[in-house]
N, CA, C and O atoms as a printed pandas DataFrame, in Angstrom:
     atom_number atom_name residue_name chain_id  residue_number  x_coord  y_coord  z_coord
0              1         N          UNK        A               1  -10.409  -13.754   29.990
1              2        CA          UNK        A               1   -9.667  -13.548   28.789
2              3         C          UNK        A               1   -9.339  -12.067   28.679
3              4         O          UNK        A               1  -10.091  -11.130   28.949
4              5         N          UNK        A               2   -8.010  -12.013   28.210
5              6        CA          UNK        A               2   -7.592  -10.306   28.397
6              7         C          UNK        A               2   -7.457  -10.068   26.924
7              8         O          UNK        A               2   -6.883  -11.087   26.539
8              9         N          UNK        A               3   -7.685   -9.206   25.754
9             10        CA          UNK        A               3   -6.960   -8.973   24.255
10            11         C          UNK        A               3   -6.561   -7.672   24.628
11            12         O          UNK        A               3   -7.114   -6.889   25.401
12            13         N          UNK        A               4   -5.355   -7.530   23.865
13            14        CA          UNK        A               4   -4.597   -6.390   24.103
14            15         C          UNK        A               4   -4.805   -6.030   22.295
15            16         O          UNK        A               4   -4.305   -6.889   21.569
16            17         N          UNK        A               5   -5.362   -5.072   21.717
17            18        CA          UNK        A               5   -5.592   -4.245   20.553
18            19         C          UNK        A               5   -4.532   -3.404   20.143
19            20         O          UNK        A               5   -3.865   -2.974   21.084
20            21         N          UNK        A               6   -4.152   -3.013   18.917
21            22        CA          UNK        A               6   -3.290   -2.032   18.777
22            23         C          UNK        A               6   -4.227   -0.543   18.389
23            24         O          UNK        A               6   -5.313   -0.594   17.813
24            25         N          UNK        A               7   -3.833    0.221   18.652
25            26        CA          UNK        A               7   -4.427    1.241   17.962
26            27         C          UNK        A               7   -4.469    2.019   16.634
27            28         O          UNK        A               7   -3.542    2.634   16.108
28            29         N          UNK        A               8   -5.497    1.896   16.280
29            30        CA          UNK        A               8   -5.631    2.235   14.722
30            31         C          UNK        A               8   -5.074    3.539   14.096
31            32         O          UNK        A               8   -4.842    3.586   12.888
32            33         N          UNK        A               9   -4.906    4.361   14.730
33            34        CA          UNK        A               9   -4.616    5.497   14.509
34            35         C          UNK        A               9   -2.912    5.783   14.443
35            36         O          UNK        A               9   -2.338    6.498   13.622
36            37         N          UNK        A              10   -2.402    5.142   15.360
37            38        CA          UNK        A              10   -0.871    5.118   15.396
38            39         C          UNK        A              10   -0.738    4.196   14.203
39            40         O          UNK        A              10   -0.106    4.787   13.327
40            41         N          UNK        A              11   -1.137    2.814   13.782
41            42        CA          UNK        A              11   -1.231    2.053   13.002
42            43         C          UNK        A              11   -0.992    2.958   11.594
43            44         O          UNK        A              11   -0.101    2.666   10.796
44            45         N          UNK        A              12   -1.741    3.886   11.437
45            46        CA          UNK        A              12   -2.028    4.755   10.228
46            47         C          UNK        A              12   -0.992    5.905   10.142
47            48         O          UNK        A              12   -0.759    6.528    9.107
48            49         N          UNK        A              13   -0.550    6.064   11.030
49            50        CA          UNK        A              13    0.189    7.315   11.040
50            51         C          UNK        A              13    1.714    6.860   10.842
51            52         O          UNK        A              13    2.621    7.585   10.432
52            53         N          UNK        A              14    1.814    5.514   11.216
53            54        CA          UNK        A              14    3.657    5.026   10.711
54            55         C          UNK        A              14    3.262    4.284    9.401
55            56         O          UNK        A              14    4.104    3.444    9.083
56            57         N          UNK        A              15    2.014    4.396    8.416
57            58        CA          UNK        A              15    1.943    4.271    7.407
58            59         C          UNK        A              15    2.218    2.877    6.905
59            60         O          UNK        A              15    2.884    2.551    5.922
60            61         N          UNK        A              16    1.462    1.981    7.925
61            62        CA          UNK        A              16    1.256    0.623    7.885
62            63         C          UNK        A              16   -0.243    0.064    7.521
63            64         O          UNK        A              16   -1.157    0.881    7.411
64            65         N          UNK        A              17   -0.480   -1.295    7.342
65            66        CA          UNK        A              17   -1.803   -1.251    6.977
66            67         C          UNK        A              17   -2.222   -2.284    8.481
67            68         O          UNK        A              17   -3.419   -2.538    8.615
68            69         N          UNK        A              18   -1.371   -2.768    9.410
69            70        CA          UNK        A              18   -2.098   -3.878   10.322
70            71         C          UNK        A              18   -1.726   -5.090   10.287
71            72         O          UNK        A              18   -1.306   -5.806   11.196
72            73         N          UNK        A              19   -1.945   -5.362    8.875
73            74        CA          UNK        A              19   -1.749   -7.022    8.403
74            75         C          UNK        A              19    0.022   -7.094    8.507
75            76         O          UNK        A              19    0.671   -6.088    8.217
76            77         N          UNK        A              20    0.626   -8.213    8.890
77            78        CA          UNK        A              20    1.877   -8.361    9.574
78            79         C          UNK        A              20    2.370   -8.492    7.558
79            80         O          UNK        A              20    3.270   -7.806    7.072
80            81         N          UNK        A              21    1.546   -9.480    6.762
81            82        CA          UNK        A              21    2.647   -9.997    5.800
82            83         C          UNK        A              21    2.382   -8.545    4.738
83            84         O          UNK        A              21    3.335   -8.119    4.085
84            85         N          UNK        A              22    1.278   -7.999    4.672
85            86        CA          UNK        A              22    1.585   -6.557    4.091
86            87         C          UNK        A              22    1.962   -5.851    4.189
87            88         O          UNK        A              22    2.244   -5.346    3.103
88            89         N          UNK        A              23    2.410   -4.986    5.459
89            90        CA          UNK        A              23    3.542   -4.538    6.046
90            91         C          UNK        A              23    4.781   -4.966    5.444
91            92         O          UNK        A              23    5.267   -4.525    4.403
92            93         N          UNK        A              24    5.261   -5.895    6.220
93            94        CA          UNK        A              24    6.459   -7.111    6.082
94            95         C          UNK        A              24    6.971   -6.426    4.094
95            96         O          UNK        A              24    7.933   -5.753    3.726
96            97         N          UNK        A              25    5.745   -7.048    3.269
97            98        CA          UNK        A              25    5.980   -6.303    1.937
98            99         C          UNK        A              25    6.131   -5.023    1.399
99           100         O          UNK        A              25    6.631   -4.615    0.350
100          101         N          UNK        A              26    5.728   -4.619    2.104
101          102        CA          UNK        A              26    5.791   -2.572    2.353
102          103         C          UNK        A              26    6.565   -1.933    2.157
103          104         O          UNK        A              26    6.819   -1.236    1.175
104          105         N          UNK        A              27    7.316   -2.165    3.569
105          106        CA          UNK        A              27    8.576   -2.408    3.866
106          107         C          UNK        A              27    9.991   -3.093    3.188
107          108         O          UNK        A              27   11.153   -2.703    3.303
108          109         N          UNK        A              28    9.486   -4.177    2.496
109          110        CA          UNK        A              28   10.512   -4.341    1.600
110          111         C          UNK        A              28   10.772   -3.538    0.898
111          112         O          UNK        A              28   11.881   -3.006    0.944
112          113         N          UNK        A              29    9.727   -3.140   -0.087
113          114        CA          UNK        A              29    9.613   -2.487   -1.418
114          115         C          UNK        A              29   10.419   -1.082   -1.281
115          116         O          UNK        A              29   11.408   -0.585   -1.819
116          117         N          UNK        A              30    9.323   -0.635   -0.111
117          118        CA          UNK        A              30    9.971    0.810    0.147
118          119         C          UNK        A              30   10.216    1.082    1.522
119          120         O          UNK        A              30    9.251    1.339    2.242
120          121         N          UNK        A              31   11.422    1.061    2.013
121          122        CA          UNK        A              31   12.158    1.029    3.298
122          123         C          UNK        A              31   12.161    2.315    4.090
123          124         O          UNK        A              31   12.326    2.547    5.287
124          125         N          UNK        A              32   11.971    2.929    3.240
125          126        CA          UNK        A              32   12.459    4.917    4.025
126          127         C          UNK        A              32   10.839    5.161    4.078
127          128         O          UNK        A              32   10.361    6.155    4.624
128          129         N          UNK        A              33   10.050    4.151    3.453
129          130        CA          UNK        A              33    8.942    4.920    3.588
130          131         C          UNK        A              33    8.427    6.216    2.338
131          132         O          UNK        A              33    7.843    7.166    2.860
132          133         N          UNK        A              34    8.520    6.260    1.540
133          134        CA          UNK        A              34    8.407    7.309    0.550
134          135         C          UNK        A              34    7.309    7.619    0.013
135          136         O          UNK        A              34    6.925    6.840   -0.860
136          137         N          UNK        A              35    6.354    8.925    0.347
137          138        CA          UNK        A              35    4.651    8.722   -0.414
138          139         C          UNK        A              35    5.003    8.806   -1.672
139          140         O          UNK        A              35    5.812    9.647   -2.066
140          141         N          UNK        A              36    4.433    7.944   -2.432
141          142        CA          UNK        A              36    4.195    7.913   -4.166
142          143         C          UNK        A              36    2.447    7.739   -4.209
143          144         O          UNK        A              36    1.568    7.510   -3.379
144          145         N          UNK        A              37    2.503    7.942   -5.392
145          146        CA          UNK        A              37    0.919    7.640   -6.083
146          147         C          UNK        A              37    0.730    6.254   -5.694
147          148         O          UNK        A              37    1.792    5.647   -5.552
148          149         N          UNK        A              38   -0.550    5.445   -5.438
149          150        CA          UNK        A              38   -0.805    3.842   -5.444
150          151         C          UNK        A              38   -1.024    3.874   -7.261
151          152         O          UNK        A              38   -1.211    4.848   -7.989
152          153         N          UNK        A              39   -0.914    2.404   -7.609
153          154        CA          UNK        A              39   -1.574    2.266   -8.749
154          155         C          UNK        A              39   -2.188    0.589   -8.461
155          156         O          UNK        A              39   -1.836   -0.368   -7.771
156          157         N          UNK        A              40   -2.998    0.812   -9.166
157          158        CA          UNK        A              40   -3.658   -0.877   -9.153
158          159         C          UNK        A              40   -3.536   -1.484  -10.361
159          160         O          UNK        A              40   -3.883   -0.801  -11.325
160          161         N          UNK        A              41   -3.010   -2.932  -10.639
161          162        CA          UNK        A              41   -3.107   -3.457  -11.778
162          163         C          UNK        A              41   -4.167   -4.670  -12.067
163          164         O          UNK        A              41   -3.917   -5.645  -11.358
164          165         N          UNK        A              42   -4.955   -4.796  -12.677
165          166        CA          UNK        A              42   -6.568   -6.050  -13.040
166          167         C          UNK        A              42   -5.623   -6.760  -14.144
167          168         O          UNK        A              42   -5.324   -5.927  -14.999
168          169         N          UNK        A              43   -5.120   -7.886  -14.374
169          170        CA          UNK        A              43   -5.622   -8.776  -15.376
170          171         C          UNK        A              43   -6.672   -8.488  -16.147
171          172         O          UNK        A              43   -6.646   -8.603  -17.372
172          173         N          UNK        A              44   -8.114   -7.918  -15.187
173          174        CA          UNK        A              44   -9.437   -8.074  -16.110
174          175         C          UNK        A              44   -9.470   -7.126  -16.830
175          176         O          UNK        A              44  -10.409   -7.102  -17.626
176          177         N          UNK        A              45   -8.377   -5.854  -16.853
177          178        CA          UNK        A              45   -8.431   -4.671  -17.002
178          179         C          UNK        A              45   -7.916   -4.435  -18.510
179          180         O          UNK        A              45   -6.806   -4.896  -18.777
180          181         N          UNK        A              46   -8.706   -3.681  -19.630
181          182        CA          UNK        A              46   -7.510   -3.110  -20.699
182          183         C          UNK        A              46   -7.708   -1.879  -20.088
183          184         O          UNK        A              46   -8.611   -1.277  -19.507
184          185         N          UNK        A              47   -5.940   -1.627  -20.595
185          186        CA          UNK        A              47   -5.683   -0.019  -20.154
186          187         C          UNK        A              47   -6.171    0.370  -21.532
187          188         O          UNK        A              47   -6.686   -0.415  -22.328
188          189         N          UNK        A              48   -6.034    1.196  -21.664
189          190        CA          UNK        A              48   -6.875    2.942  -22.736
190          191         C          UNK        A              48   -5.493    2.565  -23.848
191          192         O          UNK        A              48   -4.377    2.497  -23.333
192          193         N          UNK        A              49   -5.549    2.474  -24.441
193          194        CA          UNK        A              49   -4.281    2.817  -25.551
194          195         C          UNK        A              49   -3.853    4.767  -25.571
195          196         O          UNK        A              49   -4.809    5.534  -25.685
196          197         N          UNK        A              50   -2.691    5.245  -25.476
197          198        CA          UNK        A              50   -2.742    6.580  -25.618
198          199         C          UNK        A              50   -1.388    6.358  -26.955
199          200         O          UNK        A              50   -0.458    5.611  -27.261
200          201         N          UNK        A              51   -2.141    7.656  -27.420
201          202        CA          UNK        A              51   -1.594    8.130  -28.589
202          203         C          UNK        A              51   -1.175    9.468  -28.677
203          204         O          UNK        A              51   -1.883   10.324  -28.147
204          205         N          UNK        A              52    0.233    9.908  -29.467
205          206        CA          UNK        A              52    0.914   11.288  -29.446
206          207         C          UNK        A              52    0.585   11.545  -30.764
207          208         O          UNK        A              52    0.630   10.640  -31.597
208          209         N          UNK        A              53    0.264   12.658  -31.048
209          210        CA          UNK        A              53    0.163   13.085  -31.971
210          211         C          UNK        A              53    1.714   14.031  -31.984
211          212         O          UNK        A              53    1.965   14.739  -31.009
212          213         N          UNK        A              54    2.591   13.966  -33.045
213          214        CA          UNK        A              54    3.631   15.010  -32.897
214          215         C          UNK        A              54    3.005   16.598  -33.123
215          216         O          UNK        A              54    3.749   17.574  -33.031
């Protein structure tokens, strides 16, 4: 039996995660590739209420 591996490091550096259908979504979203902030969203989660004071 032969497995041929990809390498993790190139993997990381074209700013992919491995998994074909997360990628695949990645890529949709953002095509050029663009670093932004991540954010995560919980259902289980309340966000903080923020308030302005003028």
């Amino acid at each position: 039996m032969e497995m041929e591996r990809a390498d993790p490091s190139l993997i990381h550096a074209e700013g992919r995660t491995g998994l074909p259908l997360a990628d695949l979504w990645l890529s949709t979203v953002n095509p050029y590739g663009l670093p932004s902030a991540s954010r995560v969203f919980s259902p289980d989660y309340q966000r903080l209420r923020r308030t302005t004071w003028p």
